[in-house]
Each structure stands twice: as structure tokens, then as C-alpha cells.
N, C-alpha and C positions, 0 to 999 in steps of 0.2 A: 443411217447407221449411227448408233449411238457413240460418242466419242469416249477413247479411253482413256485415264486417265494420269495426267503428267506429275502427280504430284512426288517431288523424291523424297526418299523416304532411308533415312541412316541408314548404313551397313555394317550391323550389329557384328556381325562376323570379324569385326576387327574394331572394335568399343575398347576405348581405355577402361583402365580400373574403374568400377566404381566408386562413391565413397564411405561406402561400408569396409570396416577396416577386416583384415582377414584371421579367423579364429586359429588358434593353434589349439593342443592337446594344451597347455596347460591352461586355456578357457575352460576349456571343456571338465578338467580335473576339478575346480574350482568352481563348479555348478553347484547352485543349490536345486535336490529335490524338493520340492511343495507339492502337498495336496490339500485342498480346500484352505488355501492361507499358509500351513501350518507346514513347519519343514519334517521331511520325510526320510528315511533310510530308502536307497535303489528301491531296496524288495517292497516297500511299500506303496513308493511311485508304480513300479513295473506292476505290482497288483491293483493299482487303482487305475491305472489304464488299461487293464484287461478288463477289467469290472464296467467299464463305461458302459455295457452294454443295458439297453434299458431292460429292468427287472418287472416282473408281473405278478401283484400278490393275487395266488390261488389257491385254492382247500384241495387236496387230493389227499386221498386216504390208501394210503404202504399199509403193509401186513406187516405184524410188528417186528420178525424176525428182521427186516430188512431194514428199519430205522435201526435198531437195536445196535446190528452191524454195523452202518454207519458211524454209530453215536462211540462204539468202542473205536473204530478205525480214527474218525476224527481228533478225537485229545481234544486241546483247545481251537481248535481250527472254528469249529461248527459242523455238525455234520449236514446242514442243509446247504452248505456251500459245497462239501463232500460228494455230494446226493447230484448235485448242479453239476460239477465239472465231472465229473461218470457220465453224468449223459451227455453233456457236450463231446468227451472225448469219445463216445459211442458213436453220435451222429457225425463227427469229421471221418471216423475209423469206416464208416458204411460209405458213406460219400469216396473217400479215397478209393474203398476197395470194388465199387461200382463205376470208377471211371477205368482202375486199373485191367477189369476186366472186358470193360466194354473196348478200350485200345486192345488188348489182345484179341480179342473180337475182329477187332478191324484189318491188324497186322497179318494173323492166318486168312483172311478171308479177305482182302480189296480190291475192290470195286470195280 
């Protein structure tokens, strides 16, 4: 029988402080945002970490009515950014509403 082993081992459950000092809110107030080096407003951090996502340069060709649309809705945004977060918010909105109905699915009918 193989032997088990004795080795003890701290009981983190009751660890003093560490020595990492503890943040308050006025750390926190006193953040600098950066992105790529360069300091940022919130809205431009919070957009640049949404944007992490890896981008894929494609050619697909819109009917123009539909750029058109975009290109007025956007202002200075972009409207290929426009065009992007529509379908993101498309495919969370389908995703949501195919789980939603799959759980009522389940609730009337289990198992």
C-alpha cells in the first residue's frame, strides 16, 4: 500500500495579512486609465476593452440602402463599428432568447 503523505501544509483559513497594503476607494478614484501607453477617459478604456476582441479583415458586399443607413445613424462613430455591434447585439439577443425558451421548455415539461 502506498504511503500517504505527512507533509503539513499552513492553514490558510486563518493566514495573517498579507503584505500587500489594502486599496481603499480613494485608490481607486486616483487611477489612471491607459490605453496602448496613452492616458484615457473611462469611455475610452471601457471601449477599448470591449474591443479586445480579435477583428477579421473581410470583403462582404451590403446593398447600399443598408450601409447608407448605417453611415447616417453612425455621425462620427464609424458605421462599420455600427454595422459590428447590430450584429453582436443580434447574436447575444438570439442566444438569450433560445435559452430562454429552451428553460420554458423544460419547466412545462420535466423529465
Amino acid at each position: 500500500m502506498k504511503q500517504t503523505s505527512t507533509t503539513k501544509m499552513p492553514d490558510i483559513s486563518k493566514a495573517a495579512d498579507d503584505d500587500a497594503p489594502k486599496l481603499t476607494q480613494a485608490d481607486f478614484d486616483r487611477a489612471r486609465f491607459r490605453v496602448g501607453l496613452k492616458d484615457a477617459s473611462r469611455a475610452e478604456w471601457q471601449a477599448a476593452v470591449r474591443a479586445r476582441v480579435v477583428k477579421l479583415r473581410i470583403n462582404i458586399m451590403l446593398d447600399a440602402p443598408i450601409v447608407e443607413h448605417f453611415k447616417a445613424l453612425a455621425g462620427d462613430r464609424g458605421y462599420q463599428t455600427l454595422i459590428n455591434d447590430t450584429l453582436r447585439r443580434v447574436i447575444e439577443t438570439g442566444h438569450l432568447e433560445a435559452d430562454l425558451r429552451r428553460l420554458i421548455r423544460e419547466e412545462l415539461h420535466p423529465s
